[in-house]
OpenMM code with the backbone's topology and positions (N, CA, C; nanometers):
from openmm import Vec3, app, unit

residues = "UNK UNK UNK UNK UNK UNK UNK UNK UNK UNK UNK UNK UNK UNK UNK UNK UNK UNK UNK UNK UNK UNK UNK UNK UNK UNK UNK UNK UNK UNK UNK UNK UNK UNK UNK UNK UNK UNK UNK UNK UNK UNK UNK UNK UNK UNK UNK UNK UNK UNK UNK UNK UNK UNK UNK UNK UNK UNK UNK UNK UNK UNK UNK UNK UNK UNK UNK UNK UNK UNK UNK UNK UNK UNK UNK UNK UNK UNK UNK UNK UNK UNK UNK UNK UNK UNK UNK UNK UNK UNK UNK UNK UNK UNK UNK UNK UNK UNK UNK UNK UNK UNK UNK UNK UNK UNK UNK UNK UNK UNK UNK UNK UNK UNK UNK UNK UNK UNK UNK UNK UNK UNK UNK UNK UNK UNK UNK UNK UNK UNK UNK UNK UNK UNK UNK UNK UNK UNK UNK UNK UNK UNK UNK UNK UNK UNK UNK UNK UNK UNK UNK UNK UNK UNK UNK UNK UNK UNK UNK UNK UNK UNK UNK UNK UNK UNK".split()
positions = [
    Vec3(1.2572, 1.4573, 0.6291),
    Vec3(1.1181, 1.4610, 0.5880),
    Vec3(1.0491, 1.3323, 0.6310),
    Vec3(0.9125, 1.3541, 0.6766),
    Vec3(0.8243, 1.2451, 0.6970),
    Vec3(0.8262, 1.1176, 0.5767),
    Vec3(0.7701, 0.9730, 0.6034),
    Vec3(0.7539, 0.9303, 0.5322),
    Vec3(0.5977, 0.9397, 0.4841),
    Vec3(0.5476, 0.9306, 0.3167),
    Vec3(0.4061, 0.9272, 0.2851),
    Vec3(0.3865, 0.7936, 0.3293),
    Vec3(0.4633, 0.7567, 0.3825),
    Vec3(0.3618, 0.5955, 0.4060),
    Vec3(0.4812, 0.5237, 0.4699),
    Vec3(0.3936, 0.4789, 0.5952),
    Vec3(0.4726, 0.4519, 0.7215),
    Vec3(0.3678, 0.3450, 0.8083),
    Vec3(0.4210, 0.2033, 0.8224),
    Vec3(0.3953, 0.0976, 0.8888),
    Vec3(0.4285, 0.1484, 1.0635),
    Vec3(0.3022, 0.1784, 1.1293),
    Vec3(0.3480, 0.2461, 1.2443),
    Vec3(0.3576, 0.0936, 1.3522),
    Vec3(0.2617, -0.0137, 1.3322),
    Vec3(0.2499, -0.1066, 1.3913),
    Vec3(0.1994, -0.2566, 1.3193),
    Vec3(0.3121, -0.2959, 1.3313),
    Vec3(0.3016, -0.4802, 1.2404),
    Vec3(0.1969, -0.5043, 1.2500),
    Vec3(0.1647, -0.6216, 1.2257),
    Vec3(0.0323, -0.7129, 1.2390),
    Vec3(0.1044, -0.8538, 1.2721),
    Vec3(0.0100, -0.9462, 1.3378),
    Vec3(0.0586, -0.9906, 1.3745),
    Vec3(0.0520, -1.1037, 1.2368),
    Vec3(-0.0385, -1.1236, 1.1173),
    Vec3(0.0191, -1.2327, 1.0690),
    Vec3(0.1068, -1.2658, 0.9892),
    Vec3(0.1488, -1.3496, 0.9338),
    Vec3(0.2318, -1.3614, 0.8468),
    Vec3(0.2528, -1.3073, 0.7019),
    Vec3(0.3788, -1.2360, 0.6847),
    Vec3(0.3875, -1.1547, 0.5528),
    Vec3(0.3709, -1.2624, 0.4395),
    Vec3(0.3156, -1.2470, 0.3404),
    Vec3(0.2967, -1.3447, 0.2358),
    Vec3(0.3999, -1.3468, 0.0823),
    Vec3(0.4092, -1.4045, 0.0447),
    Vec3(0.4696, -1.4317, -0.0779),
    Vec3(0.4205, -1.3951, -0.2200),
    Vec3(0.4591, -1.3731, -0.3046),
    Vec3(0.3464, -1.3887, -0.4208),
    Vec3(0.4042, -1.3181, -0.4981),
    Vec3(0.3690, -1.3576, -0.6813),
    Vec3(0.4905, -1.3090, -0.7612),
    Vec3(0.3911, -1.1572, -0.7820),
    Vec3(0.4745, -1.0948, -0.8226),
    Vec3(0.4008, -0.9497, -0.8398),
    Vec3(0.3441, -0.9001, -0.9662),
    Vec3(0.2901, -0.8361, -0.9900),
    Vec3(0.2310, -0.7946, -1.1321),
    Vec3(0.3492, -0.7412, -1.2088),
    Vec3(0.3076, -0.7471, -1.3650),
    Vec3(0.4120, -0.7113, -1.4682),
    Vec3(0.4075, -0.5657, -1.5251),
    Vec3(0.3520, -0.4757, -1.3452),
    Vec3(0.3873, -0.3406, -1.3804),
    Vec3(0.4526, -0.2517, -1.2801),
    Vec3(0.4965, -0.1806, -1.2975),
    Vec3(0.5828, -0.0644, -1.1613),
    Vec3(0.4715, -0.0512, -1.0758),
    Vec3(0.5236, -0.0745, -0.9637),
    Vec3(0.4009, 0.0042, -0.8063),
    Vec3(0.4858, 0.0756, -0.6931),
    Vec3(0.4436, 0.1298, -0.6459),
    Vec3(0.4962, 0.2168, -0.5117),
    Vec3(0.5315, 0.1202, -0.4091),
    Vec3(0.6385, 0.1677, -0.3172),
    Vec3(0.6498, 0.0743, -0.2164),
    Vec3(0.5490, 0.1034, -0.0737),
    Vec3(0.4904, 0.0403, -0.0627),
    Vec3(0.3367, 0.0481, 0.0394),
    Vec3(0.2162, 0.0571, 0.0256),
    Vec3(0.2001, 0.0330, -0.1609),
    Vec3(0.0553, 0.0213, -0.2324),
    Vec3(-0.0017, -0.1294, -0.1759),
    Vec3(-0.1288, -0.1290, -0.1397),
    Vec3(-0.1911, -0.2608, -0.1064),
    Vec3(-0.2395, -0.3103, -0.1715),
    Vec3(-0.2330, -0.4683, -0.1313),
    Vec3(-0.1771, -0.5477, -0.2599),
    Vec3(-0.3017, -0.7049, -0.1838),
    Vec3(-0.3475, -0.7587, -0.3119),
    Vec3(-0.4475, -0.8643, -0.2723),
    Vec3(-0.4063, -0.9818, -0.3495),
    Vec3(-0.4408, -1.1149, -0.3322),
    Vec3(-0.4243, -1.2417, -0.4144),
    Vec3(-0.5117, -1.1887, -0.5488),
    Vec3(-0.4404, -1.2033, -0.6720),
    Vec3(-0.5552, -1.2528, -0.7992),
    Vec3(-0.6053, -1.3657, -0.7709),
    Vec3(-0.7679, -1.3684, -0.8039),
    Vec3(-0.8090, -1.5391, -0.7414),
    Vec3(-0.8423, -1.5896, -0.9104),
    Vec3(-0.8098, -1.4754, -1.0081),
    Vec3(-0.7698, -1.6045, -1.1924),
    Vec3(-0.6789, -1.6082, -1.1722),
    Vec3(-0.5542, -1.5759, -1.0932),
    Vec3(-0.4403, -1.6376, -1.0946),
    Vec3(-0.3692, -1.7004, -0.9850),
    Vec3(-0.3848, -1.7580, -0.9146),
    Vec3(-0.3363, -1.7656, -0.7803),
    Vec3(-0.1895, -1.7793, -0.7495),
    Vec3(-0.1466, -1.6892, -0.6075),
    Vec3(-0.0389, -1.6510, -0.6479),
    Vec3(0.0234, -1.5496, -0.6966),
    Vec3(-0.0280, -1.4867, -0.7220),
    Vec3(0.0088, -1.3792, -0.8524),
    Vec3(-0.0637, -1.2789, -0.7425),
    Vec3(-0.0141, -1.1599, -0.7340),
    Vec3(-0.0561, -1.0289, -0.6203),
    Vec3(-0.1638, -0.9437, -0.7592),
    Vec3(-0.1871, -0.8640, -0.6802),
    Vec3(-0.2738, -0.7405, -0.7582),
    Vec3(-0.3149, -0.6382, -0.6709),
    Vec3(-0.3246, -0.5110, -0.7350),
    Vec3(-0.3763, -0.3897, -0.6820),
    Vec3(-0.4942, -0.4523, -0.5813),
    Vec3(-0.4826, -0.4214, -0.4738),
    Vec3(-0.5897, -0.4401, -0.3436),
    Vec3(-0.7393, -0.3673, -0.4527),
    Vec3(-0.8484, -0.4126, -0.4001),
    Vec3(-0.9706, -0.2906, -0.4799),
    Vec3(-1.0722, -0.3746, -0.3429),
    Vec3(-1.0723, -0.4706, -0.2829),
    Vec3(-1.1863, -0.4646, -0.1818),
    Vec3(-1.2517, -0.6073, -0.1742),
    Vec3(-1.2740, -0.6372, -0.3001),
    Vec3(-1.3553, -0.7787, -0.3228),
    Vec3(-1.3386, -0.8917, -0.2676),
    Vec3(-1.1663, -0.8985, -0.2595),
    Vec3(-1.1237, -1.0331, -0.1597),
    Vec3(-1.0545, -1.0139, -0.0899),
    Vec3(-1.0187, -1.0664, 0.0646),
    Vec3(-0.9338, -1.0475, 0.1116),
    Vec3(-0.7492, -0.9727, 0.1331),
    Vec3(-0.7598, -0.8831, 0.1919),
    Vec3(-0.6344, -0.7911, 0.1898),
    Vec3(-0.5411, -0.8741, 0.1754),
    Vec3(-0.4460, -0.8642, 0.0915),
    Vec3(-0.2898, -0.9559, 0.1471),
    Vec3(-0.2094, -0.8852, 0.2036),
    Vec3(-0.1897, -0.7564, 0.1950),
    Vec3(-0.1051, -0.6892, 0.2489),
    Vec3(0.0045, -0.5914, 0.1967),
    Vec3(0.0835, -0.4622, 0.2099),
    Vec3(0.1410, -0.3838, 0.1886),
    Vec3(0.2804, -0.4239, 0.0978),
    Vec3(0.2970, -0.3949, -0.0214),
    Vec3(0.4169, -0.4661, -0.0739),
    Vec3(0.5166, -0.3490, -0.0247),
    Vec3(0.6562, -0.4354, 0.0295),
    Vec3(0.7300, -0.3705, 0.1264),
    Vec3(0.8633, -0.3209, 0.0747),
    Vec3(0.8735, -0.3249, -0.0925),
    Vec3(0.9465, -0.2759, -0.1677),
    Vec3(0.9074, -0.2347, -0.2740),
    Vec3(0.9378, -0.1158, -0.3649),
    Vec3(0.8853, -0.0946, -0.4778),
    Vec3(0.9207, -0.1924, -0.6083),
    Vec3(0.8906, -0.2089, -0.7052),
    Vec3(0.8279, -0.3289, -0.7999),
    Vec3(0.8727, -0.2457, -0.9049),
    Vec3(0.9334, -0.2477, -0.9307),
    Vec3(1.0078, -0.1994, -1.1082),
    Vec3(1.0499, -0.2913, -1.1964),
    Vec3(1.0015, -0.2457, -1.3644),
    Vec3(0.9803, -0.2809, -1.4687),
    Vec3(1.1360, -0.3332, -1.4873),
    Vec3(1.1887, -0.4400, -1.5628),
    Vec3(1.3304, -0.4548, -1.5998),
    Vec3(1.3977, -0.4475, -1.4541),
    Vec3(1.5634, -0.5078, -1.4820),
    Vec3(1.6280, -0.5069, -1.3990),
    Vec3(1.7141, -0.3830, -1.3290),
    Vec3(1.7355, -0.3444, -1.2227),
    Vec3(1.8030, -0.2138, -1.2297),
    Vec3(1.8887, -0.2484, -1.1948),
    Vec3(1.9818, -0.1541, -1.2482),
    Vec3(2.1476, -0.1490, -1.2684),
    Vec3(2.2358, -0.0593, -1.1965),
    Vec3(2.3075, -0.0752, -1.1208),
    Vec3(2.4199, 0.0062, -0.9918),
    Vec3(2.4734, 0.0815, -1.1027),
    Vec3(2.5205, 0.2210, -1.0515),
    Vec3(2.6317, 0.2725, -1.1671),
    Vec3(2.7403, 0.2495, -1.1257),
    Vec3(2.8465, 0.3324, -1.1813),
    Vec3(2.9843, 0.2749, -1.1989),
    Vec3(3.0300, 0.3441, -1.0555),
    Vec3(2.9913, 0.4420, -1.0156),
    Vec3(3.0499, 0.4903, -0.9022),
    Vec3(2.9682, 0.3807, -0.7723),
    Vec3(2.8369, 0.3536, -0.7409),
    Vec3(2.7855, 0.2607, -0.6850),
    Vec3(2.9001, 0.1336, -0.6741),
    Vec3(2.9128, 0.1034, -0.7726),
    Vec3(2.9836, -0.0476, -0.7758),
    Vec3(3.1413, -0.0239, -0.7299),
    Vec3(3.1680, 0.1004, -0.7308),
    Vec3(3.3346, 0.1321, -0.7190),
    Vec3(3.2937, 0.1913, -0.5786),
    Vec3(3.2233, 0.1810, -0.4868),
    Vec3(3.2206, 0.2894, -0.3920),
    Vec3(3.2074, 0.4093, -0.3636),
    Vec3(3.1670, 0.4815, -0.4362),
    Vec3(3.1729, 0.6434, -0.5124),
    Vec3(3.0172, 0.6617, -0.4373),
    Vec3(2.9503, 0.5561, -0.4721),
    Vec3(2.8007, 0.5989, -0.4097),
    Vec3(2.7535, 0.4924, -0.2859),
    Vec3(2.6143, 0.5264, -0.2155),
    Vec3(2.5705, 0.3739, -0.1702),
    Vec3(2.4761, 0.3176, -0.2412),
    Vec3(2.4726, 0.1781, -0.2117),
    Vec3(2.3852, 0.1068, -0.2865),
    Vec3(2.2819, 0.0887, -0.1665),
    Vec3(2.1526, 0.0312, -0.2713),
    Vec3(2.0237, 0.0649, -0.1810),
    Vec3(2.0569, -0.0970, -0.0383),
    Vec3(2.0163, -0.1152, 0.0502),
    Vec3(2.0384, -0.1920, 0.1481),
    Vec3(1.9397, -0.3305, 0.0275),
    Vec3(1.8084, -0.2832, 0.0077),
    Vec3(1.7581, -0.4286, -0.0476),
    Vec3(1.7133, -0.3531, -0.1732),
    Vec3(1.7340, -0.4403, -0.2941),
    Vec3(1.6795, -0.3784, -0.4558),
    Vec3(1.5318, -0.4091, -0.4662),
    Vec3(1.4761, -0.2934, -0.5447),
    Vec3(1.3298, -0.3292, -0.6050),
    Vec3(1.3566, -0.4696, -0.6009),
    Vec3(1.1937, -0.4874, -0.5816),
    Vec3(1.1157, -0.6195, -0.6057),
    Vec3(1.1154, -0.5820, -0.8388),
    Vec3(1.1322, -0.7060, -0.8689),
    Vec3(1.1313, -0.7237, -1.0182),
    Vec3(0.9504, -0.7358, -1.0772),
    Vec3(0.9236, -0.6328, -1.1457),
    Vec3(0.7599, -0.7002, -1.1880),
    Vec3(0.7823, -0.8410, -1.2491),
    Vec3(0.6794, -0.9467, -1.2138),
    Vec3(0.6635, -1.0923, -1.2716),
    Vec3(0.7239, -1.1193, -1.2038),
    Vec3(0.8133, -1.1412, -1.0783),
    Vec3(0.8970, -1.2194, -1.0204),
    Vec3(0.8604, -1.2252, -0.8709),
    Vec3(0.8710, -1.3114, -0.7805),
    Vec3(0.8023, -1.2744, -0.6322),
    Vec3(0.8497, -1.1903, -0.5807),
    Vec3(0.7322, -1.0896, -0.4947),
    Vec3(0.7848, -1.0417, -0.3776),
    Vec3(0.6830, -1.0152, -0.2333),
    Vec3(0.7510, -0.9606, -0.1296),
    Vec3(0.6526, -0.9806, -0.0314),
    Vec3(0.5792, -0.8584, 0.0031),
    Vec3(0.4477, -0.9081, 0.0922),
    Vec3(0.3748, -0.8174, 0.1394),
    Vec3(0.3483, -0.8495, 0.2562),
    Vec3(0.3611, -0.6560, 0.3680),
    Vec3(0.3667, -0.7250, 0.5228),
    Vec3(0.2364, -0.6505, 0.5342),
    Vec3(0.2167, -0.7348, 0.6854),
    Vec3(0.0735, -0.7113, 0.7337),
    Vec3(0.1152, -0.5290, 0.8073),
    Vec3(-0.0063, -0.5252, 0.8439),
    Vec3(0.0083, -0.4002, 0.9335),
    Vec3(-0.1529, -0.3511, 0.9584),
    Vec3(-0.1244, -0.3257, 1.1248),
    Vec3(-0.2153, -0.3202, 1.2123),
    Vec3(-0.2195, -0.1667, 1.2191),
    Vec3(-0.1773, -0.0718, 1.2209),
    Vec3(-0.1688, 0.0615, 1.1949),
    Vec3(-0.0477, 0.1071, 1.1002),
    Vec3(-0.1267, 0.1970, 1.0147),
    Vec3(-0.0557, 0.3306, 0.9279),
    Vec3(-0.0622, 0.4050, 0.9022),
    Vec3(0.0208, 0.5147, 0.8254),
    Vec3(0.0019, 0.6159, 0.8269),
    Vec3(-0.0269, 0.6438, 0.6960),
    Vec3(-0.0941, 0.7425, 0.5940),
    Vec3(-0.0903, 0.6917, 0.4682),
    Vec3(-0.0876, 0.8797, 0.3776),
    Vec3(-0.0517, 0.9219, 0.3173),
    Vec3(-0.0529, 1.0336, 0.2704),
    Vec3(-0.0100, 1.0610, 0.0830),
    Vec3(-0.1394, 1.1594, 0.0536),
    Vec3(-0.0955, 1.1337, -0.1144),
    Vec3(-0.1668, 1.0672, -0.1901),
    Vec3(-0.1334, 1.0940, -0.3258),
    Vec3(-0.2053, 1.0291, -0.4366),
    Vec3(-0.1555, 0.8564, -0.4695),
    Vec3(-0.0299, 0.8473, -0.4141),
    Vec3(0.0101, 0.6890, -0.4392),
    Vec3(-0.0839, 0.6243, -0.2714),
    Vec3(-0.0846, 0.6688, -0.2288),
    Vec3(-0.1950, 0.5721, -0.1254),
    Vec3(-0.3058, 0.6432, -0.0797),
    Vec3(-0.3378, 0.7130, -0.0821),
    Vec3(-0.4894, 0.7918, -0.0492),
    Vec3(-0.5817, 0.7703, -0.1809),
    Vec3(-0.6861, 0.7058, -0.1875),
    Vec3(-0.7663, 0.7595, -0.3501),
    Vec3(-0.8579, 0.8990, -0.2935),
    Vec3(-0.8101, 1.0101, -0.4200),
    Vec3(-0.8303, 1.1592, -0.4019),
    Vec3(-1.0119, 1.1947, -0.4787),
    Vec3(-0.9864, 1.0948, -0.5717),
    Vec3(-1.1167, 1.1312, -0.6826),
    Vec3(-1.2211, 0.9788, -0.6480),
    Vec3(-1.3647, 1.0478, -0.7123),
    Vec3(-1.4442, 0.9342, -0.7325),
    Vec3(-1.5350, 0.9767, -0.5976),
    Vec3(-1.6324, 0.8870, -0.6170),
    Vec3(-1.7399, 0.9062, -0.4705),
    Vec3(-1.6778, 0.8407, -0.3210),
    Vec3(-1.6124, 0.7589, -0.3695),
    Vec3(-1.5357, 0.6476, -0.2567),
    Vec3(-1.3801, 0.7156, -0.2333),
    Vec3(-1.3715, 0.8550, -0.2509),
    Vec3(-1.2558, 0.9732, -0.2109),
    Vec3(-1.2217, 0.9520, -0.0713),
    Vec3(-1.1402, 0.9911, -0.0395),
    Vec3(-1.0700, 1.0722, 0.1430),
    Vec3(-1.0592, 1.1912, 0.0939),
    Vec3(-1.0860, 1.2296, 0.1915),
    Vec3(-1.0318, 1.4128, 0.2403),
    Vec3(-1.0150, 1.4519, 0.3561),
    Vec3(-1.0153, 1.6149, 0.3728),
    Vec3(-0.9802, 1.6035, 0.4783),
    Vec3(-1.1541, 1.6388, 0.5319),
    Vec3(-1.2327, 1.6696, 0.4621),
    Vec3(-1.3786, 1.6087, 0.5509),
    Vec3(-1.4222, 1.4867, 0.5774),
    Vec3(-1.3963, 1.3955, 0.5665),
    Vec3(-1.3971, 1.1911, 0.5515),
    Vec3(-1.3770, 1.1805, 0.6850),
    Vec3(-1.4747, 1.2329, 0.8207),
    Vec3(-1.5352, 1.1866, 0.9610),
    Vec3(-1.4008, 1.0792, 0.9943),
    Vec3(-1.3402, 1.1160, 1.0868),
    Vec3(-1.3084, 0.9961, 1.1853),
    Vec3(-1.3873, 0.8783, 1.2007),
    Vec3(-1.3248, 0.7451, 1.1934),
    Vec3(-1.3955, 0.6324, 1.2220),
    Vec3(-1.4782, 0.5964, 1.0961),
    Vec3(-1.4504, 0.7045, 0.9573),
    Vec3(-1.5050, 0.6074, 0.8150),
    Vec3(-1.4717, 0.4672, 0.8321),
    Vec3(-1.5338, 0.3873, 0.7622),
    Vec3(-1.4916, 0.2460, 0.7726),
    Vec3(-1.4141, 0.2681, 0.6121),
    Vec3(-1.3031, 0.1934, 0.6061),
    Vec3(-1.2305, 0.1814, 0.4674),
    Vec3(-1.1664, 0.0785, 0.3747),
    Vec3(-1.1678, 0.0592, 0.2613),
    Vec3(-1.1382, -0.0535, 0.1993),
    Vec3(-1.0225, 0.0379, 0.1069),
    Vec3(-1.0705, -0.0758, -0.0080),
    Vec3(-0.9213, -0.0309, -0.1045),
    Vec3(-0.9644, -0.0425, -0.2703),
    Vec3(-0.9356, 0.0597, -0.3285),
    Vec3(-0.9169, 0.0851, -0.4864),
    Vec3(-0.7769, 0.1072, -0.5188),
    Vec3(-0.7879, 0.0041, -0.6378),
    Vec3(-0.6397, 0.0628, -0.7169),
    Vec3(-0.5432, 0.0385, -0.6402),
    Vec3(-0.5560, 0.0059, -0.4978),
    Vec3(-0.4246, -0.0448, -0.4127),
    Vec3(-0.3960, 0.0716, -0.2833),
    Vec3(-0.5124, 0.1931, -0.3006),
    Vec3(-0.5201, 0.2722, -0.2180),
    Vec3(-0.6354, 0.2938, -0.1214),
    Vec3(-0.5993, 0.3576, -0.0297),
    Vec3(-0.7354, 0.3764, 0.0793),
    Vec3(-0.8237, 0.4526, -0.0055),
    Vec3(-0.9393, 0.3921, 0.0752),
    Vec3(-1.0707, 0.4313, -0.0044),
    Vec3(-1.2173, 0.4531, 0.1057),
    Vec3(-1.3410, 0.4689, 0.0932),
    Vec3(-1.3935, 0.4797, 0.1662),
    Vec3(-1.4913, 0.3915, 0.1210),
    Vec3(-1.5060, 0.2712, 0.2559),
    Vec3(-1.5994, 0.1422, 0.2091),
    Vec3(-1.7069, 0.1693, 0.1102),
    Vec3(-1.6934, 0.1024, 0.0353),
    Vec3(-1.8454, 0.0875, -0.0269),
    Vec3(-1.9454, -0.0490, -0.0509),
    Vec3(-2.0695, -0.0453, -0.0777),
    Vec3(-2.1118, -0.1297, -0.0922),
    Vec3(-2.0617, -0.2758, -0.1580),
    Vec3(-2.0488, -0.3939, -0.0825),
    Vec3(-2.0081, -0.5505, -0.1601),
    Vec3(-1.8445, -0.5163, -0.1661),
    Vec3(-1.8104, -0.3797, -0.0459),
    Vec3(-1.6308, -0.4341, -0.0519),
    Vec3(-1.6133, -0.4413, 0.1109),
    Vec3(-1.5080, -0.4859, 0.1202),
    Vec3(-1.4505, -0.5507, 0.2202),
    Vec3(-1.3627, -0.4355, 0.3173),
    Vec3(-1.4609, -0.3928, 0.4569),
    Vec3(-1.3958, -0.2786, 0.5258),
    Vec3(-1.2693, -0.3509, 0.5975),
    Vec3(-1.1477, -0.3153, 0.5799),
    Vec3(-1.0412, -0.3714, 0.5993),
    Vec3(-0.9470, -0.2703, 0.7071),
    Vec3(-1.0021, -0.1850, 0.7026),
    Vec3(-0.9375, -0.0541, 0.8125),
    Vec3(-1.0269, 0.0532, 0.8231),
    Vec3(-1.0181, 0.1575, 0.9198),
    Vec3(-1.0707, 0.2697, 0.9870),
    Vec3(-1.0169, 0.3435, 0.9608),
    Vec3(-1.0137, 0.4941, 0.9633),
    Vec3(-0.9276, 0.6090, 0.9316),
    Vec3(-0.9649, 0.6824, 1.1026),
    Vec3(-0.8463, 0.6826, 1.1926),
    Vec3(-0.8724, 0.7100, 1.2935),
    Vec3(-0.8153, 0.8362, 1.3553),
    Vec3(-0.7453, 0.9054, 1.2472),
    Vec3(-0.7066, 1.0006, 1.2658),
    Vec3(-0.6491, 1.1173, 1.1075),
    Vec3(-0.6419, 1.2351, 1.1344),
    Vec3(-0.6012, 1.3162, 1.0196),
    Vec3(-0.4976, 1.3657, 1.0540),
    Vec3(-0.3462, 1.3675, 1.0453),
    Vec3(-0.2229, 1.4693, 1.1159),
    Vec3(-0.2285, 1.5497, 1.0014),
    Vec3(-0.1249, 1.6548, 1.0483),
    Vec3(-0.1283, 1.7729, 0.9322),
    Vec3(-0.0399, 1.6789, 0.7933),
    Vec3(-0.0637, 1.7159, 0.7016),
    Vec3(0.0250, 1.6588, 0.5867),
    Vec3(0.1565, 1.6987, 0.6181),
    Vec3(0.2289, 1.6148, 0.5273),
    Vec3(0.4128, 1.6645, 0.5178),
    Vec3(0.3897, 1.7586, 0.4108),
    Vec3(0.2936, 1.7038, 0.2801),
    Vec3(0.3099, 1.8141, 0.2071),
    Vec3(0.2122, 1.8649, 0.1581),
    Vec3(0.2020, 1.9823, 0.1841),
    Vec3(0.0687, 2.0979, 0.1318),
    Vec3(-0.0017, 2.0066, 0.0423),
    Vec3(-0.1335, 2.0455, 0.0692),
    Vec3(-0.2468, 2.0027, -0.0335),
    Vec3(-0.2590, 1.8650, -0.0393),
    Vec3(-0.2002, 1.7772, 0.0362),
    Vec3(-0.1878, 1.5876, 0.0608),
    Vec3(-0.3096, 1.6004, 0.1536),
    Vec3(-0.3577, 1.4850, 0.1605),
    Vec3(-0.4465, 1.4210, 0.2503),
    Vec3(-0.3768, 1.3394, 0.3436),
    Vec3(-0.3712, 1.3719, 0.4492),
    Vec3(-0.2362, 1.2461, 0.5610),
    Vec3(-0.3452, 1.1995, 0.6681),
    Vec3(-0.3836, 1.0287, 0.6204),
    Vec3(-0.4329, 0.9973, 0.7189),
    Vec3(-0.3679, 0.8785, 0.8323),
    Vec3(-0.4702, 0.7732, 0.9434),
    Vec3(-0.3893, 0.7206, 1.0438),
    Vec3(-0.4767, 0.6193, 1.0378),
    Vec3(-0.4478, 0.5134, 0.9653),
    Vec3(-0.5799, 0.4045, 0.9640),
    Vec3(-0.5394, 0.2982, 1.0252),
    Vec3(-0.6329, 0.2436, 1.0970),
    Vec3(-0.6438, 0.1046, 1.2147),
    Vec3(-0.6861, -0.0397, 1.1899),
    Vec3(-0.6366, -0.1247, 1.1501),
    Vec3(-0.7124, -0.2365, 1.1014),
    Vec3(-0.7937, -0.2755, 1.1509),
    Vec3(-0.9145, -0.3390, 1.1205),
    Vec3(-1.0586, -0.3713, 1.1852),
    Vec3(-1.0468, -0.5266, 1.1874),
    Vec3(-1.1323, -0.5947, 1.2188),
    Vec3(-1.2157, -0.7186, 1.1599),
    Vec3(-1.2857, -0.7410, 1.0394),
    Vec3(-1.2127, -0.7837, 0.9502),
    Vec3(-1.3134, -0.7411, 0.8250),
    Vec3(-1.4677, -0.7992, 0.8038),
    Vec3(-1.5395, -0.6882, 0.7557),
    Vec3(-1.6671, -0.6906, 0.7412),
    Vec3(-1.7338, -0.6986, 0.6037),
    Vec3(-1.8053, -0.7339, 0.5496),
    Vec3(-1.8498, -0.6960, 0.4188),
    Vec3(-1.9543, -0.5745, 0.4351),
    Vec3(-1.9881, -0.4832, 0.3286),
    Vec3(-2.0414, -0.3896, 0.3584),
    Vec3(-2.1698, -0.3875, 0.2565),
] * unit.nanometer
topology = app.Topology()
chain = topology.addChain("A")
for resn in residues:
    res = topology.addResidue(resn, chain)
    for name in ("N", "CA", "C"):
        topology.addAtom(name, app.Element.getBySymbol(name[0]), res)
């Protein structure tokens, strides 16, 4: 199966650091500096500068291998969740692919669909693509629609821009 969310092409700057919020997130929700906290990541929404895609998912408490994991019985994941409150990173990316309710925003006036014109200019709510709006920060393009992986998803192909204020 496809991935809902797929880094098709890096960026070229540097992935950043930053401790993560003290709640569960998806791995490829976009993610911005808090500027009351600096340092400290937060749901992307537009206002300040993108930081970038957190490149592991972020779970509450520590997680624990089971007994067959630790005996060989299973595999263990190659790298573990990022810990909420504790650092982790976010990479850049110059194209992606993005599909779904964990990275598409579905509701609200600032929605995607699959009517949302090629070449919308787009920012970010809640940590998901969105469609610029006024006093936010167009941070990518939606430059293409492929068919979804899964029925009734929105699967789009967004391009990073120059950011603009809108």
């Amino acid at each position: 199966m496809d991935a809902l969310f797929e880094i098709i092409r890096r960026g070229p700057r540097e992935n950043k650091s930053l401790t993560m919020p003290a709640v569960a997130i998806v791995e490829g929700a976009a993610m911005q500096e808090d500027t009351t906290n600096p340092g400290t990541a937060k749901l992307a929404d537009g206002t300040t500068p993108f930081g970038g895609f957190v490149n592991r998912p972020v779970v509450v408490g520590v997680p624990t291998p089971t007994y067959a994991e630790l005996a060989g019985g299973g595999s263990l994941p190659l790298e573990s969740p990022y810990q909420a409150g504790h650092e982790g990173s976010l990479e850049d990316a110059d194209e992606v692919i993005a599909e779904g309710a964990d990275y598409v925003l579905g509701t609200g006036g600032d929605a995607i669909s699959a009517g949302t014109a090629v070449n919308t200019k787009c920012s970010f709510r809640v940590g998901k693509f969105c469609v610029a709006q006024t006093n936010q920060r167009v941070e990518y393009v939606l430059i293409e629609k492929p068919a979804p992986v899964v029925a009734g998803n929105f699967r789009g192909r967004f391009k990073k821009v120059t950011t603009q204020m809108l």
